[in-house]
gemmi code that builds the backbone of each chain (N, CA, C; Angstrom):
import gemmi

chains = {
    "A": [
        ("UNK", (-5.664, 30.766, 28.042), (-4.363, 30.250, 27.566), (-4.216, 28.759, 27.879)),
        ("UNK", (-4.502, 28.620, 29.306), (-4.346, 26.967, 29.707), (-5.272, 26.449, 28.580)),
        ("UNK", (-6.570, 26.718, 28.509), (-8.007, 25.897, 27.542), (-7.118, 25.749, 26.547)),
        ("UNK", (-6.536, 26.747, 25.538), (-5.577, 26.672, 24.147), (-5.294, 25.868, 24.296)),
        ("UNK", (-3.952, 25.450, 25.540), (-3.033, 24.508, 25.369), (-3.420, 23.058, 25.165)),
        ("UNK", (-4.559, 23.233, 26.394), (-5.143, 21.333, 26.240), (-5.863, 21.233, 24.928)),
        ("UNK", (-6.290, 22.144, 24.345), (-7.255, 21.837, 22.844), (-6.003, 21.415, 22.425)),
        ("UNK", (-4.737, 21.890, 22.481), (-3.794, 21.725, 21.232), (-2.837, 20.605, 21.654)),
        ("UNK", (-2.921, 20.237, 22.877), (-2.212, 18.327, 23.396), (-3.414, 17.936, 22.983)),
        ("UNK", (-4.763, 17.937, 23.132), (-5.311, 17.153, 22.371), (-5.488, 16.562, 21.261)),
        ("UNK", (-5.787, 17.864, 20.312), (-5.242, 18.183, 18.941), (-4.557, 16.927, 18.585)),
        ("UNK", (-3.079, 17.158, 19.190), (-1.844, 16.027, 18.769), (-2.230, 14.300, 18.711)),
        ("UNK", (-3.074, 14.180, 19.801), (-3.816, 12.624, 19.597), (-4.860, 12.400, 18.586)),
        ("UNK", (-5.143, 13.697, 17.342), (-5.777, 13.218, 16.467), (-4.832, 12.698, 15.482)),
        ("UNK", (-5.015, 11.211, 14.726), (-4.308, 10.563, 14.306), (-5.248, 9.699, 13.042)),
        ("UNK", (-4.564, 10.205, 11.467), (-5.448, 9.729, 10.773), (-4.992, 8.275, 10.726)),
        ("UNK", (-5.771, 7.147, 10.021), (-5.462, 5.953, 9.718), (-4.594, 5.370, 8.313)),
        ("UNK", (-3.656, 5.126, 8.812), (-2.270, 4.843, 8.134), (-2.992, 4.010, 6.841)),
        ("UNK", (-2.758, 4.003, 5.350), (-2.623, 3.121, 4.087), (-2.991, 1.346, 4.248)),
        ("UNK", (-2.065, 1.186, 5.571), (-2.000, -0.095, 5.546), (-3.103, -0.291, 6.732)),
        ("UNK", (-3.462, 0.210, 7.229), (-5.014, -0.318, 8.653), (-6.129, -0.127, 8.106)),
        ("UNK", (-6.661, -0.311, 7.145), (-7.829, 0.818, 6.286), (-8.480, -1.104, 5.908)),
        ("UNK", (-7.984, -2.028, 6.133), (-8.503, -3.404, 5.778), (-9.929, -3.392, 6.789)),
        ("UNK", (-9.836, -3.307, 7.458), (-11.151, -3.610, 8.615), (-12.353, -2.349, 8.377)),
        ("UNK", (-11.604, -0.852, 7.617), (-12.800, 0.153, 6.847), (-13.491, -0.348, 5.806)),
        ("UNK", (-12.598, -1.813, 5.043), (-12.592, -2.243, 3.846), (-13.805, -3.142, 3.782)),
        ("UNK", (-13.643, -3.538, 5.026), (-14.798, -4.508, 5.415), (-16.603, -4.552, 5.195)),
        ("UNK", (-17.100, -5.199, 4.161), (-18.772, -4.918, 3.484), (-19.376, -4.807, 4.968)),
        ("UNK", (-19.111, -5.125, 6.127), (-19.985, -4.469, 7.248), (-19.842, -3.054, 7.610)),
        ("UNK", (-18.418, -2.521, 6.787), (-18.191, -1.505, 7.242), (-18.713, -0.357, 6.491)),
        ("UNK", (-19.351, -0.694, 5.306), (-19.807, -0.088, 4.201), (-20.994, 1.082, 4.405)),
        ("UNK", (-20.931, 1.980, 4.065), (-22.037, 3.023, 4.268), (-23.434, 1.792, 3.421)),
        ("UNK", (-23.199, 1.895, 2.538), (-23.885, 0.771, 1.318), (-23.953, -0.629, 1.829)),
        ("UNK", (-24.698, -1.214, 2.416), (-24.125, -2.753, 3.178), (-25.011, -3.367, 1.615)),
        ("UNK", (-25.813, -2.739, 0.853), (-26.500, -4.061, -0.340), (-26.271, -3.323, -1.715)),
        ("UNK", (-25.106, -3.065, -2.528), (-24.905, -2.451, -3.474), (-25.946, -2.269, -4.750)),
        ("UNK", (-26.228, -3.832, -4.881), (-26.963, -4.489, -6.179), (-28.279, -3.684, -5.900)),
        ("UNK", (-29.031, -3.533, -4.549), (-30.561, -3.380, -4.173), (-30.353, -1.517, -4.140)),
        ("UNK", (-28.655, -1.442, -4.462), (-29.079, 0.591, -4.230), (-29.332, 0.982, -5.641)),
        ("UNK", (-28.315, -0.364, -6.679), (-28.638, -0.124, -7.994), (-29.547, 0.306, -8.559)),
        ("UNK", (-30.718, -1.044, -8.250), (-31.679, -1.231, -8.396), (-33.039, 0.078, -8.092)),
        ("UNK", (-32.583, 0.676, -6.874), (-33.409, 1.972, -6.541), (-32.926, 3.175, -6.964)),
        ("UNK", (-31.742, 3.015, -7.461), (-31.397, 4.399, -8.299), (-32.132, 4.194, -9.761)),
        ("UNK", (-32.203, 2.894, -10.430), (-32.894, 2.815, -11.694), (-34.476, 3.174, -11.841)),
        ("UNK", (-34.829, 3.028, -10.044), (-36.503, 3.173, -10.080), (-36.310, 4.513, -10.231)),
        ("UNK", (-35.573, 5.365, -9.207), (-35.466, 6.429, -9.302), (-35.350, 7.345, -10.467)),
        ("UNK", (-34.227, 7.040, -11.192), (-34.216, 7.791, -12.402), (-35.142, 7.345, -13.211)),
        ("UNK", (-36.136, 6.232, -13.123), (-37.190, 6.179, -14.631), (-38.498, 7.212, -14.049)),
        ("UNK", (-38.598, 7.373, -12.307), (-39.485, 8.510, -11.988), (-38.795, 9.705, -12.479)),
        ("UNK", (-37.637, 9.978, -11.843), (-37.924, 11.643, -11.953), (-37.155, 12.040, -12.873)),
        ("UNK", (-36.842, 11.322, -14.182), (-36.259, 11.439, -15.294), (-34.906, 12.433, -14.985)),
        ("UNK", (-34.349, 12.010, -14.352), (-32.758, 12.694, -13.604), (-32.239, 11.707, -13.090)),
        ("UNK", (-30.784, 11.866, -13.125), (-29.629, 10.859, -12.433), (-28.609, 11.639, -12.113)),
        ("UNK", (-27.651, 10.749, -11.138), (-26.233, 11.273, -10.661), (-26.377, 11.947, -9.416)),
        ("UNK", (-25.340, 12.499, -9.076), (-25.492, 13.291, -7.535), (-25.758, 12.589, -6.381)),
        ("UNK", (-25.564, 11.435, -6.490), (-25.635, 10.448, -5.288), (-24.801, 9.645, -4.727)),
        ("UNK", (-23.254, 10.466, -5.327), (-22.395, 9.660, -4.700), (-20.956, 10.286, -4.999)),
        ("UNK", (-19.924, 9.980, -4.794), (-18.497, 10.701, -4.691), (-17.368, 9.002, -5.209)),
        ("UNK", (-16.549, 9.739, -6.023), (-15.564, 8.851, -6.234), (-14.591, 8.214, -4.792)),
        ("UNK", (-13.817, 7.151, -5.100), (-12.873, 6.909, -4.172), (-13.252, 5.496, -3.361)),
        ("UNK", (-12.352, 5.146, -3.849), (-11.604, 3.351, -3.132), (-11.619, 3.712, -1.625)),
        ("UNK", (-10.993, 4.504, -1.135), (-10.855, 4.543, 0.170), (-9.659, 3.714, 0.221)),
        ("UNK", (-8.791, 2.907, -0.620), (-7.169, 2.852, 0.018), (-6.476, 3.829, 0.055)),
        ("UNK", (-6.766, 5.185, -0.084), (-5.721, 6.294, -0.424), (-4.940, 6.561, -1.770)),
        ("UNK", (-5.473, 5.452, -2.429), (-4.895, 5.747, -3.704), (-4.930, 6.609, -5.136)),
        ("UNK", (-6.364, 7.181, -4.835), (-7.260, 8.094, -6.000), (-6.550, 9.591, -5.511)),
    ],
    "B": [
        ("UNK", (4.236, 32.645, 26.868), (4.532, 32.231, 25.324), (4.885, 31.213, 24.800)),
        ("UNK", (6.416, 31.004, 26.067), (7.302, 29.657, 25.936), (6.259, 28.336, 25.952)),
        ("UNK", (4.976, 28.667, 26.501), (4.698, 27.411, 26.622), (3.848, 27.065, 25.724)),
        ("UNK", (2.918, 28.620, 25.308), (2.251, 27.974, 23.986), (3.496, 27.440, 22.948)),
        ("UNK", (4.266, 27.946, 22.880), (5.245, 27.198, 21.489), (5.604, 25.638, 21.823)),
        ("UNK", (5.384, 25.526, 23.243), (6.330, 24.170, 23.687), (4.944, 23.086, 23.089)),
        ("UNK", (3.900, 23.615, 23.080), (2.412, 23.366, 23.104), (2.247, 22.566, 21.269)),
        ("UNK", (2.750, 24.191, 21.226), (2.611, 23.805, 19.287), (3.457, 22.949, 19.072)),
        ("UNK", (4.555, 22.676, 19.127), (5.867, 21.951, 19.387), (5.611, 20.180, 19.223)),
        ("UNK", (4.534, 20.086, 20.431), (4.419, 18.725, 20.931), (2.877, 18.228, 20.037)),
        ("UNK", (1.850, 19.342, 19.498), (1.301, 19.080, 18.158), (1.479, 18.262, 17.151)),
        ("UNK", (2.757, 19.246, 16.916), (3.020, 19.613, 15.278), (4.059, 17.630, 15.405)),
        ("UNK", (4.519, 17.411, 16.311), (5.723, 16.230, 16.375), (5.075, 14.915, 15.200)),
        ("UNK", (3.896, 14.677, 15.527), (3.480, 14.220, 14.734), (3.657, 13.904, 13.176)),
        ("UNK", (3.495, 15.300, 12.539), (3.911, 15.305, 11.606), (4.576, 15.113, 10.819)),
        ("UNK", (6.064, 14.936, 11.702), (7.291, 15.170, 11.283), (7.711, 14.097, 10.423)),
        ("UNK", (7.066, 12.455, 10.360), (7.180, 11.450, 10.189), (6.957, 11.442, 8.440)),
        ("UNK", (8.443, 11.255, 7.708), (8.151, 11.375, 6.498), (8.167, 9.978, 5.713)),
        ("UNK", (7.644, 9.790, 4.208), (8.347, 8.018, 3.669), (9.618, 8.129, 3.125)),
        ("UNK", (9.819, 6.850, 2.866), (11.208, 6.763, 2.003), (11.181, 7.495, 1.031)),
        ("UNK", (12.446, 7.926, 0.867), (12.253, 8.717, -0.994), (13.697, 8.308, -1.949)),
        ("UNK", (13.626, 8.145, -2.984), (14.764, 8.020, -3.983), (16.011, 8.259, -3.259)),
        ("UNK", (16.821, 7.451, -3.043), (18.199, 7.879, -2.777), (18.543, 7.075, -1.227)),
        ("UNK", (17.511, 6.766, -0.872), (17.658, 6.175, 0.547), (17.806, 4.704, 0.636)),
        ("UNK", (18.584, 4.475, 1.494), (19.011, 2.893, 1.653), (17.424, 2.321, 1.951)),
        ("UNK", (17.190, 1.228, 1.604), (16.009, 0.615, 1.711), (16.279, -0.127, 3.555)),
        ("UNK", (15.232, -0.072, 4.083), (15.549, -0.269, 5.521), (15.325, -2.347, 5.446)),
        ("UNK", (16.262, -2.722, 6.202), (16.199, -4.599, 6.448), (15.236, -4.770, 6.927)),
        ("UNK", (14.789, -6.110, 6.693), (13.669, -6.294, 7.453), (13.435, -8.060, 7.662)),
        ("UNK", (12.741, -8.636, 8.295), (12.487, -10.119, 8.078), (11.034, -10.206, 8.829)),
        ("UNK", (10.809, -11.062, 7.698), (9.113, -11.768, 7.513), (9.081, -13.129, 7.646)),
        ("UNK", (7.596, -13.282, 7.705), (7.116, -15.013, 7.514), (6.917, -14.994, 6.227)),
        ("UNK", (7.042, -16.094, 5.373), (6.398, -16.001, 4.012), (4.943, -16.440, 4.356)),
        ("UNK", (4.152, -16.400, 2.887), (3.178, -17.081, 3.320), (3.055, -18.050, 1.504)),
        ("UNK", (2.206, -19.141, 1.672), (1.927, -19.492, 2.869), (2.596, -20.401, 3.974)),
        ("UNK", (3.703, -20.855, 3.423), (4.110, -21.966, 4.579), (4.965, -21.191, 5.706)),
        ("UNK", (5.300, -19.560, 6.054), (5.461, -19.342, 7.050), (7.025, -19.521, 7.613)),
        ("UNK", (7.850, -19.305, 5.934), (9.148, -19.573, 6.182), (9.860, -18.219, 6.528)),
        ("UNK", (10.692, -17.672, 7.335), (11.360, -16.527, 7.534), (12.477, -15.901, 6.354)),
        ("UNK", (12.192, -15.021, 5.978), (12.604, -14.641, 4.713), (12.964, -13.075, 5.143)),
        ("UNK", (14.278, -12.572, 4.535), (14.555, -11.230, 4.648), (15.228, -10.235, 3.145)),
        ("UNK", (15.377, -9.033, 3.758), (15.335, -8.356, 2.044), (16.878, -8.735, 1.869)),
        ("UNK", (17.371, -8.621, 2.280), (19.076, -9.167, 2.482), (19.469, -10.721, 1.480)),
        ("UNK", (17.927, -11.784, 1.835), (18.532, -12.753, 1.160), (18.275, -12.743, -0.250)),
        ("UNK", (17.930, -11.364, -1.046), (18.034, -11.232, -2.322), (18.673, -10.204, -2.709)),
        ("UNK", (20.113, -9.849, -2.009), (20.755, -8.799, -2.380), (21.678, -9.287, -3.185)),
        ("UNK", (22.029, -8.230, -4.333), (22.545, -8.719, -5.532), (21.713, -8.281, -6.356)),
        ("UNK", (20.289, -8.178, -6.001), (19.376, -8.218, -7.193), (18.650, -7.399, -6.887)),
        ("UNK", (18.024, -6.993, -8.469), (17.042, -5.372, -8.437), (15.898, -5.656, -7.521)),
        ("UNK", (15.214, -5.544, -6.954), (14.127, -5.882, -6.035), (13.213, -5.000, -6.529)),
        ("UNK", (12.123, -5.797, -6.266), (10.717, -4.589, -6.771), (9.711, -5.019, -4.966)),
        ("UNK", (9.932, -4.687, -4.339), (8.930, -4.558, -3.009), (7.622, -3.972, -3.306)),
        ("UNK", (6.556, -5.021, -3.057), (5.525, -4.419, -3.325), (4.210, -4.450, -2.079)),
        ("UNK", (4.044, -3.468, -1.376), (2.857, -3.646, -0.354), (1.314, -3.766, -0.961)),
        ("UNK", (0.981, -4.621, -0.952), (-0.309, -4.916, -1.314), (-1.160, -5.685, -0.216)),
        ("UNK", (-2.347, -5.786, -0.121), (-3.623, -6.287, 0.549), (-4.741, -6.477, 0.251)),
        ("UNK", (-5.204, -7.886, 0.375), (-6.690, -8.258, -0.115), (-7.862, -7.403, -0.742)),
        ("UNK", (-7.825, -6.210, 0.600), (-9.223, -5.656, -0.213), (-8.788, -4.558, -0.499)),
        ("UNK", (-7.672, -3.727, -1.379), (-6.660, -3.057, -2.308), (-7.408, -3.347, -3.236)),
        ("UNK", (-8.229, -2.621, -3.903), (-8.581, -3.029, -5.739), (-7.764, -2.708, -6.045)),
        ("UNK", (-6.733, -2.115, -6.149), (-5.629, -2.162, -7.228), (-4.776, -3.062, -7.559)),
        ("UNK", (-4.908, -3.466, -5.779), (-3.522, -4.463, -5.673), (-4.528, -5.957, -7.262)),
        ("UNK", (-5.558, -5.966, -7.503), (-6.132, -6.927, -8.211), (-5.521, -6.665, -9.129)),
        ("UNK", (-5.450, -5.523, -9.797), (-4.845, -4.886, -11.261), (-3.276, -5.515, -11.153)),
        ("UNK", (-2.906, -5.024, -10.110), (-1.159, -4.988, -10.149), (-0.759, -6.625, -9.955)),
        ("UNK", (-1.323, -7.035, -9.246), (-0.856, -8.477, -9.830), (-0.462, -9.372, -10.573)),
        ("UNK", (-1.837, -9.514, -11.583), (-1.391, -10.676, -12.990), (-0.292, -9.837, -13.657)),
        ("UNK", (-0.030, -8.891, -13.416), (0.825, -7.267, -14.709), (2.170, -7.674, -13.696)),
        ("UNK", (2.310, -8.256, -12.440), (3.766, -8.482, -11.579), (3.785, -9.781, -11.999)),
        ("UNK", (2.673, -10.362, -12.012), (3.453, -12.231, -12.307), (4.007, -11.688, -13.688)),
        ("UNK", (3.284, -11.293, -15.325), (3.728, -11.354, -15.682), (5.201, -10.987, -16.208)),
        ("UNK", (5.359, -9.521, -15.769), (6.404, -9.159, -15.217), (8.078, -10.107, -15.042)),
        ("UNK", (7.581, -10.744, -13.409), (8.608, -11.668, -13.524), (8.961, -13.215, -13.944)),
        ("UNK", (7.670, -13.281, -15.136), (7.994, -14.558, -15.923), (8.704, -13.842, -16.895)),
        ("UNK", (8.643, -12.716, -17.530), (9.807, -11.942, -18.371), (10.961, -12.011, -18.182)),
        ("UNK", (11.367, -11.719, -17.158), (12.473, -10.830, -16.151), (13.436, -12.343, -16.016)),
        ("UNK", (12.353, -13.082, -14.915), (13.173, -14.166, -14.911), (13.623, -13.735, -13.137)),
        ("UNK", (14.475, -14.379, -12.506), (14.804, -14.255, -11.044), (16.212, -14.621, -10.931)),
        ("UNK", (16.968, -14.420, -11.691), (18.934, -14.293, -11.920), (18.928, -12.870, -11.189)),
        ("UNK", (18.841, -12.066, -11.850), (18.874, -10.433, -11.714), (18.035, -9.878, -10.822)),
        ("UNK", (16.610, -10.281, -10.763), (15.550, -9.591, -10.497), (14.642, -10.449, -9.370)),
        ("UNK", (13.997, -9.634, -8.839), (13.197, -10.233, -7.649), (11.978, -9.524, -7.483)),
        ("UNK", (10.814, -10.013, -6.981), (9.655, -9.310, -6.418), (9.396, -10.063, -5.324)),
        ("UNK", (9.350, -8.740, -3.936), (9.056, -9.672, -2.752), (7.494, -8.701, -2.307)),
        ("UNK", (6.533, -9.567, -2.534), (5.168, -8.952, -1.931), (5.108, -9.330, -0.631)),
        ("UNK", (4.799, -7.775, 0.181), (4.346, -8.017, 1.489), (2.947, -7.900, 2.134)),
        ("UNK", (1.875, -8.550, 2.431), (0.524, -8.360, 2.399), (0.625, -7.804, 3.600)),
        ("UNK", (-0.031, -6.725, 3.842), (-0.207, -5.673, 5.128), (-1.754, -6.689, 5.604)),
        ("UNK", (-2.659, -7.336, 4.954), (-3.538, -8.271, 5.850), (-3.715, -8.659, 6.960)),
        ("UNK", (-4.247, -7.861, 8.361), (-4.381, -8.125, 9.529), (-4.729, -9.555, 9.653)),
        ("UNK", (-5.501, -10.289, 8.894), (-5.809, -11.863, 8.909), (-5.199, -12.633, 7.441)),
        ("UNK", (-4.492, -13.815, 7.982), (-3.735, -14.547, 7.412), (-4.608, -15.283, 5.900)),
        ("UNK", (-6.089, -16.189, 6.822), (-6.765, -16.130, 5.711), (-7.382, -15.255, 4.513)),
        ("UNK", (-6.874, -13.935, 4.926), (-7.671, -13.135, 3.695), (-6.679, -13.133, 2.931)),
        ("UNK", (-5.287, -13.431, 2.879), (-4.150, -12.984, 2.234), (-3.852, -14.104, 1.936)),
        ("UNK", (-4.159, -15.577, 2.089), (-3.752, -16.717, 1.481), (-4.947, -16.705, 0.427)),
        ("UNK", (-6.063, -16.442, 0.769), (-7.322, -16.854, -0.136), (-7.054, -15.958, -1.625)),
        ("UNK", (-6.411, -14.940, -1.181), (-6.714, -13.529, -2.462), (-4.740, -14.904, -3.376)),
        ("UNK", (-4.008, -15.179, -2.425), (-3.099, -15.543, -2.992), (-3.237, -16.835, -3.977)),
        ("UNK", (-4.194, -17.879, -3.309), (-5.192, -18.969, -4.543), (-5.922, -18.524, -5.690)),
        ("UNK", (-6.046, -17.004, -5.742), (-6.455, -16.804, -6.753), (-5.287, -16.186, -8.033)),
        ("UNK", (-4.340, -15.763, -7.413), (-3.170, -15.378, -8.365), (-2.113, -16.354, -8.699)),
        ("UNK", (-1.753, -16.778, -7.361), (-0.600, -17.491, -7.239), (0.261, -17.045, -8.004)),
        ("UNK", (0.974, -16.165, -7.494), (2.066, -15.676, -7.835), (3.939, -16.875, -7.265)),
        ("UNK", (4.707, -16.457, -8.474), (5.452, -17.354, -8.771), (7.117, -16.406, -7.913)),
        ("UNK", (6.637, -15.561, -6.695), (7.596, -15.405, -6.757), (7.211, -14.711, -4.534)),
        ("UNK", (8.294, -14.628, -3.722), (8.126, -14.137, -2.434), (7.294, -13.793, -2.244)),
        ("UNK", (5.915, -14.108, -1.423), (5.134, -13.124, -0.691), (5.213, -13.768, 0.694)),
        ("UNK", (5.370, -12.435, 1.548), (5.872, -11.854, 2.941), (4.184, -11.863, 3.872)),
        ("UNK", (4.535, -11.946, 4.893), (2.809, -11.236, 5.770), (3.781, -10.279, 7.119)),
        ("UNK", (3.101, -8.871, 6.809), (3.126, -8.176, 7.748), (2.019, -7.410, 8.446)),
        ("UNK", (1.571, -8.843, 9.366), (0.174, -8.766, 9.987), (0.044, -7.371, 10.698)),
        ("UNK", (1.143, -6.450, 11.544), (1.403, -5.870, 12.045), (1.017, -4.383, 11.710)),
        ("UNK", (1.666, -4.380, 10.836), (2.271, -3.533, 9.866), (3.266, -2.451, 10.158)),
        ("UNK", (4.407, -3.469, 10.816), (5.345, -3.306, 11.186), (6.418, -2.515, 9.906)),
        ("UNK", (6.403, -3.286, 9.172), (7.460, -3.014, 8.045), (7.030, -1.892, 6.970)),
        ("UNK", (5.562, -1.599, 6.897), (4.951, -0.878, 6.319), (5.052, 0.394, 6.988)),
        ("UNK", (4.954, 0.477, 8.216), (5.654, 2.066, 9.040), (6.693, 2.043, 9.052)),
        ("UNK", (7.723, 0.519, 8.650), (8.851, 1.534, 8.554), (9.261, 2.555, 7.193)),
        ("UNK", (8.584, 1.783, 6.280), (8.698, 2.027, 4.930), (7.730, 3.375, 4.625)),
        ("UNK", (7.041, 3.617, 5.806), (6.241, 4.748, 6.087), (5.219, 4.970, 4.507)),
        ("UNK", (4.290, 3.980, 3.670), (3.818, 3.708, 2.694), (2.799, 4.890, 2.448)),
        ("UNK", (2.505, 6.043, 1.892), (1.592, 6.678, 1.761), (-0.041, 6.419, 1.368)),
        ("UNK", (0.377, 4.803, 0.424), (-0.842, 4.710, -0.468), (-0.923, 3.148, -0.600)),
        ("UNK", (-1.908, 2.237, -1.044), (-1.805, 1.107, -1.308), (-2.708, 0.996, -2.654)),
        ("UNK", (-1.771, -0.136, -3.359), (-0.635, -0.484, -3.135), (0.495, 0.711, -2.868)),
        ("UNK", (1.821, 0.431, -2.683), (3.322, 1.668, -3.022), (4.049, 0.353, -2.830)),
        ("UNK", (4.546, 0.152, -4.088), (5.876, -0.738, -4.355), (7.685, 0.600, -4.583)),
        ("UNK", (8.590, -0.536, -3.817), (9.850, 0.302, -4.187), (10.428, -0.576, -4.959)),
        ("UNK", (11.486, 0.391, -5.689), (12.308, -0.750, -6.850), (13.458, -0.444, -6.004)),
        ("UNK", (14.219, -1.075, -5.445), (15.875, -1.435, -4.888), (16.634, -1.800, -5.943)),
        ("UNK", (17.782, -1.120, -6.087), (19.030, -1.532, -6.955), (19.760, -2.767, -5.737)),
        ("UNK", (20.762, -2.974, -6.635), (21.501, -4.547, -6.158), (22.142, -3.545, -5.146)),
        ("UNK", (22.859, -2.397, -4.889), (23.336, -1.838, -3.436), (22.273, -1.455, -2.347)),
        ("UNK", (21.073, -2.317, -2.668), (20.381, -1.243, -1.709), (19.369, -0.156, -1.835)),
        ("UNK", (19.295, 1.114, -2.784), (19.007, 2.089, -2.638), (17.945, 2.219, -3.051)),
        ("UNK", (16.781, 2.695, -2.868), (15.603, 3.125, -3.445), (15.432, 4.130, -4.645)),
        ("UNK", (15.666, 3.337, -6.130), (15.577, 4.176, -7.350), (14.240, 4.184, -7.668)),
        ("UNK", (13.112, 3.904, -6.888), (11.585, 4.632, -7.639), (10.647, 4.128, -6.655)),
        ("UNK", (9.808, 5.154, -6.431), (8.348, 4.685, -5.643), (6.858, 4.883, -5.823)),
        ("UNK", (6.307, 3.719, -6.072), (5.502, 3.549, -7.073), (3.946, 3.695, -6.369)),
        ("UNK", (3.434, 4.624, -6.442), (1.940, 4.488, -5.480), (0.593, 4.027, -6.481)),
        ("UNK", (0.415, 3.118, -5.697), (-1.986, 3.029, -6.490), (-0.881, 2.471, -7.717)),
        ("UNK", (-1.936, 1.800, -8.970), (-2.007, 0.998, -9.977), (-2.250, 1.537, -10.914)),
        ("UNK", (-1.983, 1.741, -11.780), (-3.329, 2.503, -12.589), (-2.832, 1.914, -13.789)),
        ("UNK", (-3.758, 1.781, -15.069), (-3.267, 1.539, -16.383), (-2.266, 2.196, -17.438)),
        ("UNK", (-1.163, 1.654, -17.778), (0.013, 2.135, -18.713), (1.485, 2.188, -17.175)),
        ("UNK", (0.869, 1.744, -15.756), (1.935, 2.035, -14.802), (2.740, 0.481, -15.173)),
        ("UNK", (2.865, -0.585, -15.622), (3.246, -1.516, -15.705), (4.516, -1.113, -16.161)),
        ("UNK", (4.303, -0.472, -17.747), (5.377, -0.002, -18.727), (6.561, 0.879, -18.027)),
        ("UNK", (5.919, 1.944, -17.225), (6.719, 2.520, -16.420), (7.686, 1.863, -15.685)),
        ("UNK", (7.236, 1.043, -14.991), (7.612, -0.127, -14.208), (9.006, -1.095, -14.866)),
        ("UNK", (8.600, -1.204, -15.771), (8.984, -2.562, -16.976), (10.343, -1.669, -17.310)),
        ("UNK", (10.233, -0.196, -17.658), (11.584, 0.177, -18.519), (12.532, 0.797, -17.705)),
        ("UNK", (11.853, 1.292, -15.920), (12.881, 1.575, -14.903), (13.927, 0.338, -14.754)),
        ("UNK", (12.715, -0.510, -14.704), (13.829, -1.878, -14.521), (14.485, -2.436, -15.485)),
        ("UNK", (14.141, -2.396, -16.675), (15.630, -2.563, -17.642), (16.347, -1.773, -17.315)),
        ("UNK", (16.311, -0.585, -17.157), (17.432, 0.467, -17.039), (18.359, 0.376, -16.140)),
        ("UNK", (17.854, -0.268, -14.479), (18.488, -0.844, -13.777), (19.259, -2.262, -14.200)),
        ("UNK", (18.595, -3.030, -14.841), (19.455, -4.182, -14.981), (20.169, -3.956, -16.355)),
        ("UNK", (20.075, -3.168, -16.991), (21.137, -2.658, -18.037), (22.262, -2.063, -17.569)),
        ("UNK", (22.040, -1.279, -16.446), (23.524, -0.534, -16.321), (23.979, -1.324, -15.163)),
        ("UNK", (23.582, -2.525, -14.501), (24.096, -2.995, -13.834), (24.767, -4.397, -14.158)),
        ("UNK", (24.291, -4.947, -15.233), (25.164, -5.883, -15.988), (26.415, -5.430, -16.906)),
    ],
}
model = gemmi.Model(1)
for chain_id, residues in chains.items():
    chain = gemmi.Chain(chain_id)
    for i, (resn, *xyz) in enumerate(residues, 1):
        res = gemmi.Residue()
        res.name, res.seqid = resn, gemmi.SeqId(i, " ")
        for name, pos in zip(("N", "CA", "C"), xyz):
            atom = gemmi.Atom()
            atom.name, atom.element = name, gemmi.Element(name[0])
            atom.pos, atom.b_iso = gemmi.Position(*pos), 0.0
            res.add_atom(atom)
        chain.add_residue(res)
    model.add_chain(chain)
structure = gemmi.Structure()
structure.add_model(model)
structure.setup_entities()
């Protein structure tokens, strides 16, 4: 019962990141992708090998707006 | 028992924190402008429909919603009507630089903080509110998207129609 309780005060300090703090996620260091143009570029090698595309990625800005 | 509930209780508090919605007095507030950093509040454009708009540098939308707000209030005109942009921009230079590229012809605010943006409790960026001349929050506008201008454009005649 005590373990419950502290999982669930803990719980309460999970805190997502508000609309407006998301500038510094926004940030090209912060990027899963840090060289966009050079992933282009290896998805085109890619699809002229294995004559298939897509599936390599998910929509969304990441301001919360989609 | 009492205490698991007191438990869930002090959880759940969190949550409780809702945004503005239609019908609610728009909360006061005072800013720096930018860029020269003059103190400006929503008060000194009361009288007039206000369109509040939270936007920030690296917002792709906020790119869309821009030139579609200047043009906006070169229509409109600033007798009746107002747009006060507040850049939520933790750094000053990212929000003057994105502003050399629009230059917009009408208030922009910096709320480095984002002080005014929790109060306004913003779900999404951009989320602009339209304020009638008493105050009240008649629409809230989240993200950009194409044909939202028009939307935009005929709330606010409607406001400045039945208020003239």
């Amino acid at each position: 019962m005590r373990l419950m309780c502290l999982v669930l005060i803990f719980l309460g300090g999970c805190e997502t990141v508000k609309p407006w703090e998301r500038g510094t996620l926004a940030r090209p260091e912060m990027q899963l992708d840090s060289d966009p143009l050079e992933t282009k570029l290896r998805e085109q090698v890619y699809q002229s090998k294995e004559a298939a595309s897509g599936g390599n990625g998910a929509a969304g800005a990441g301001c919360g707006c989609n | 028992m009492s205490r698991l509930l007191c438990c869930l209780l002090i959880c759940l508090l969190p949550l409780l924190s809702h945004g503005l919605e239609v019908g609610e007095t728009a909360p006061e507030f005072e800013l720096s402008s930018l860029p020269n950093q003059t103190p400006m509040e929503l008060q000194d454009f009361a009288g007039k429909v206000r369109y509040v708009d939270f936007w920030a540098s690296w917002c792709a939308p906020c790119r869309v919603s821009f030139p579609e707000l200047i043009k906006l209030r070169a229509e409109m005109g600033s007798e009746n009507f107002e747009i006060i942009a507040i850049s939520v921009d933790e750094k000053t230079e990212d929000a003057t630089r994105f502003l050399r590229r629009f230059d917009p012809q009408y208030p922009v605010l910096h709320d480095p903080d984002g002080k005014v943006a929790e109060r306004y409790d913003i779900p999404a960026m951009p989320t602009s509110f339209i304020i009638d001349r008493y105050g009240q929050i008649t629409m809230v506008h989240t993200g950009f998207r194409d044909g939202d201008i028009e939307k935009i454009r005929t709330h606010i005649n409607s406001l400045l129609a039945e208020e003239s």
